[in-house]
N, C-alpha and C positions, 0 to 999 in steps of 0.2 A: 562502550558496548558492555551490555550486561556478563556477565565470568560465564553462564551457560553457553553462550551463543560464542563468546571469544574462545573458551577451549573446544566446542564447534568445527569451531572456522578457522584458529589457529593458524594450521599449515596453509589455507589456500589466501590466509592474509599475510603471510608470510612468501608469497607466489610470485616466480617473476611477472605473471598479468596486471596482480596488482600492484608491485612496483612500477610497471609499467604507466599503470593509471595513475599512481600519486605522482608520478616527474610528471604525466600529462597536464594533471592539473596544476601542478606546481607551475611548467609554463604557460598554460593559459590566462594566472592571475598576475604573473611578472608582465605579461602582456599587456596588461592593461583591463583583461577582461573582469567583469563581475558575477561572479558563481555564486548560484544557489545550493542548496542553505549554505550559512556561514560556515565552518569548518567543524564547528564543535555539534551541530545537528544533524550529520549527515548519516552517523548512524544512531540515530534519537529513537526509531522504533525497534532497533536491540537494546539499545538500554531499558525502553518503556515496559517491553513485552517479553521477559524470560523465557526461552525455547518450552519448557515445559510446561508455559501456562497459556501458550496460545491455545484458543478456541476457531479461531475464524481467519482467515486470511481475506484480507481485501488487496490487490494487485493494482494500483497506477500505472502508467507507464511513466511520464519523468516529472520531477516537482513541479509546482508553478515557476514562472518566469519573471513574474515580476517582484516591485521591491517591497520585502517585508513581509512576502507570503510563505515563501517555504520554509517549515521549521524540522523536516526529515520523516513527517507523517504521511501518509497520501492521500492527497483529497481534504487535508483540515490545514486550518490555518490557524493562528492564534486569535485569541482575544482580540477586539477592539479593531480587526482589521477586517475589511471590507472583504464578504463573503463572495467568492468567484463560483461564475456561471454555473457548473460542472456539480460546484456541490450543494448551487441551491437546487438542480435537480438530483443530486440524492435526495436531499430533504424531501422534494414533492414525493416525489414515489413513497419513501418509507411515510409519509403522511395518507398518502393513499394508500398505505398493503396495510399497515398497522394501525389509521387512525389516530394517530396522536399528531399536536399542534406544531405548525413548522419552526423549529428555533430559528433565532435570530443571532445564537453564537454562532460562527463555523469551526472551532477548538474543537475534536472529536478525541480529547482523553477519557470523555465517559467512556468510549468505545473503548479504549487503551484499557483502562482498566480493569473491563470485563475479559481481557484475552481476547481483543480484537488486534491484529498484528495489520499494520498498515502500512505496507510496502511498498515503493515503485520500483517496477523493471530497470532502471536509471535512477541512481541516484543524485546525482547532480546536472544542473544546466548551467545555460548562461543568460544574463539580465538580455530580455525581450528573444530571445532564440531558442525558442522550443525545441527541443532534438538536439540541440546541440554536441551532446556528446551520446548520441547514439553510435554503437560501436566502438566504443573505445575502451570497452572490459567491463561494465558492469553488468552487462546482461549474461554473460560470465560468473560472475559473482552471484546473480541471485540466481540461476540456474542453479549452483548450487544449497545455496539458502530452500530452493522450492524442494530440489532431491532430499535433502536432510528433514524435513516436514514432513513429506511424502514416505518416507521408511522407517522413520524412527518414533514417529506418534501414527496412533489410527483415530479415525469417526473425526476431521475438522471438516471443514465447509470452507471450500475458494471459491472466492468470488472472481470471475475470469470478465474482467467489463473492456471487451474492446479487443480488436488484433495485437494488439502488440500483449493484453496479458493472457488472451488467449494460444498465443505460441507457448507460452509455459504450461499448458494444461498437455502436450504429452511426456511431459516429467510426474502427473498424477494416475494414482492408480485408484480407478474411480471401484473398486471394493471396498478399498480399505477407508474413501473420503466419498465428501458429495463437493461435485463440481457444479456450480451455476456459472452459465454464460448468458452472456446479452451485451446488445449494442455499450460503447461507452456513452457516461451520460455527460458527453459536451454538447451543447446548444445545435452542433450541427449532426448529432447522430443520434439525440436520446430518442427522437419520435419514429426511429428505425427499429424499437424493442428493448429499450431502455425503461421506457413507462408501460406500466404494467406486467416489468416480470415477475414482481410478488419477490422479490429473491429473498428479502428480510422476512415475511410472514415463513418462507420454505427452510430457509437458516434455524427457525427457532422448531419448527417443527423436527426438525432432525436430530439438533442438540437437544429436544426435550425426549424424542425418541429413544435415544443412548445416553439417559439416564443423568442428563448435566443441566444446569440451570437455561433458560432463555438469556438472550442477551436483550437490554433494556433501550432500544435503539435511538430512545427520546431521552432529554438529558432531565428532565423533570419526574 
């Protein structure tokens, strides 16, 4: 974890919730089970994204589930590995709000690197069991991750895609940020308001409002 975000969070990683949660997982992998991401990615978007250089929060709710997808970003996956449902429609949308060609990577560290912070609600699952550790402390955890964003920086842009990261939006104080909601965009919900809400053409119009660069939402 990046030294901003670790002296941060410090105390509340130091929590009994989250001792709680590492013995949780600690027996779920003695079990036999197989957890996403591997151990050393799970906090890959505090490493990536120094608390004071986020611009943009994007919310998942828990990582992918299958094997070799999750790398601790939300919504990307690495290089070389087959792009899942979910984020070949972000691509159509941001193709259609901004016009630009749909890649063929799904790796979203362009994003990372602009101070896109790419968080899910859950940080870890287990292989083929989506939700799996729903409730068992990490929405906890980023509750407070969303409060620390929300008070201690002004003018980001959440992007709230779906109920589960839409519960986190009354932890935002929509003065001091801009909040975009809309359906999540999995296969069974984007045509509910996922396509066509412009959220990336309204992102850049905000952050160029308040005086910060656009985010470049195409890796080209």
């Amino acid at each position: 974890m990046n030294s901003q975000w670790n002296g941060l969070l410090e105390s509340h990683l130091d929590s009994g919730v989250m001792h709680d949660l590492m013995a949780f997982l600690q027996r779920r992998r003695r079990a036999g089970a197989v957890v996403y991401p591997p151990s050393g990615d799970i906090y890959a978007a505090f490493s990536c994204t120094p608390f004071e250089q986020v611009r943009a929060v994007i919310l998942g709710q828990d990582p992918y589930h299958g094997a070799g997808q999750a790398h601790g970003l939300s919504f990307s996956v690495r290089s070389g590995i087959r792009m899942p449902p979910s984020l070949r429609n972000i691509y159509r949308e941001i193709s259609q709000d901004v016009g630009c060609a749909i890649p063929t990577d799904g790796c979203l560290q362009h994003w990372v690197r602009q101070g896109v912070f790419l968080l899910n609600a859950v940080l870890t699952v287990e292989e083929g069991k989506p939700g799996a550790h729903k409730a068992c402390g990490w929405e906890h955890f980023t509750d407070v991750v969303i409060d620390l964003l929300n008070r201690r920086r002004h003018g980001l842009v959440f992007f709230l895609w779906g109920n589960a990261a839409q519960k986190k939006g009354r932890l935002i104080d929509r003065e001091r940020h801009l909040v975009l909601e809309a359906a999540h965009p999995s296969p069974l919900s984007a045509y509910r308001g996922f396509f066509g809400c412009r959220h990336f053409s309204q992102c850049n119009q905000y952050l160029t409002g308040h005086g910060q660069l656009p985010i470049t939402w195409s890796p080209t």
